[in-house]
C-alpha positions as CSV (number, residue, x, y, z in Angstrom):
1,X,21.5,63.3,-24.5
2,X,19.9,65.8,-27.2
3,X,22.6,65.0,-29.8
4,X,22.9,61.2,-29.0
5,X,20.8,58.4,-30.4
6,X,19.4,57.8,-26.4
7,X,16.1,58.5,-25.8
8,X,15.2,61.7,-24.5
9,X,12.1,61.8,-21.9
10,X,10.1,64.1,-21.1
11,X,11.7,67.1,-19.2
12,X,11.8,71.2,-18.8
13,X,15.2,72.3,-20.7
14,X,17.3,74.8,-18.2
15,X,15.2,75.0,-15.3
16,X,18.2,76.3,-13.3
17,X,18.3,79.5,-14.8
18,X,15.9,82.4,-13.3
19,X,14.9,83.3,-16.8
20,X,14.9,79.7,-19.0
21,X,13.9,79.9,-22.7
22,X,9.9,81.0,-23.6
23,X,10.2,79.2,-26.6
24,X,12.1,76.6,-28.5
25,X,11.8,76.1,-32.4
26,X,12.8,72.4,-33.5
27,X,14.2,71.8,-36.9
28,X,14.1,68.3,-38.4
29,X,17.3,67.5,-40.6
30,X,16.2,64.0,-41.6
31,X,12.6,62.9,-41.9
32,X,12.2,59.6,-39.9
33,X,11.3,56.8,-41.8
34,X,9.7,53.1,-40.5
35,X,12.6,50.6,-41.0
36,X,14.8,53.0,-38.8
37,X,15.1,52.6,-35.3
38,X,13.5,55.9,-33.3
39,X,11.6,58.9,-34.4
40,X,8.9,59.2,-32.1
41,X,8.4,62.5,-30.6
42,X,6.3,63.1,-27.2
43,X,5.5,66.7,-26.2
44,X,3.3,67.8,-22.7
45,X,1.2,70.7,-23.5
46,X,2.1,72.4,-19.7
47,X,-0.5,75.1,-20.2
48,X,-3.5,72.0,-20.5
49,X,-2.1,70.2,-17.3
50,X,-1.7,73.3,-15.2
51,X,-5.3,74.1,-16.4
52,X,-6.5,70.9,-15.7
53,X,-4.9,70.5,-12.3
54,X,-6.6,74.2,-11.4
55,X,-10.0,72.7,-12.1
56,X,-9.8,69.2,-11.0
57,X,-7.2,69.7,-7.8
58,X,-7.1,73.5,-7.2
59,X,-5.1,72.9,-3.6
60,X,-2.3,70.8,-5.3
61,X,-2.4,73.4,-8.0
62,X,-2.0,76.5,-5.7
63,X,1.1,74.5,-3.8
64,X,2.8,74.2,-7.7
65,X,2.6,77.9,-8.1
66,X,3.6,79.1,-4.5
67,X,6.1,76.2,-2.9
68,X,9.5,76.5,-4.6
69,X,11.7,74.1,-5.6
70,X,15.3,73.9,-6.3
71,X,16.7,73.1,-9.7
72,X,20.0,72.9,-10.3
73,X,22.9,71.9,-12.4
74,X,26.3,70.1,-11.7
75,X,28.8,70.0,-14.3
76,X,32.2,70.6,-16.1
77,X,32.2,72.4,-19.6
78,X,35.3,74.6,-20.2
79,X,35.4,75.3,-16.7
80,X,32.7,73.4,-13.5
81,X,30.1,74.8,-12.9
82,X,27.0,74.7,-10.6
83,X,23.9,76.5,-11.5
84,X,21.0,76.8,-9.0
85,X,17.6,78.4,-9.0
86,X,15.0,78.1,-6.8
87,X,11.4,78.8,-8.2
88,X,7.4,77.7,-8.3
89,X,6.9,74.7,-10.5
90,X,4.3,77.3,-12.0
91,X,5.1,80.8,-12.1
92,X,1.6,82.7,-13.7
């Protein structure tokens, strides 16, 4: 969906791998302008809601960073593929 006009929610790119990217640099290639369709950009700052959720609901937060879940990846590329990992919605 990144390369297609479709909007693109919010979401963790390649959970499914045990190390996923730290960082992620975006690079606009066309500056959005009002009479076109699109151009609105939504971004989570994860380190304010994991704060947040340690001060206002410290037993939810404590199950995010110790209760794994599985996140995984079906597909076919060149060849299939199904990539699994299995990790803490936080990891500290």
């Amino acid at each position: 969906m990144a390369y297609t006009s479709s909007k693109l929610g919010l979401h963790t790119d390649l959970p499914y791998y045990a190390y996923p990217p730290g960082t992620q640099m975006l690079h606009c290639i066309k500056q959005y302008t009002a009479d076109e369709a699109g151009g609105r950009t939504v971004l989570v700052d994860g380190f304010r809601v994991a704060e947040h959720l340690k001060v206002n609901h410290p037993m939810e937060f404590k199950i995010l960073c110790h209760v794994p879940v599985e996140f995984n990846d079906i597909g076919k590329d060149y060849t299939e593929f199904h990539k699994v990992h299995h990790s803490p919605t936080f990891v500290m």
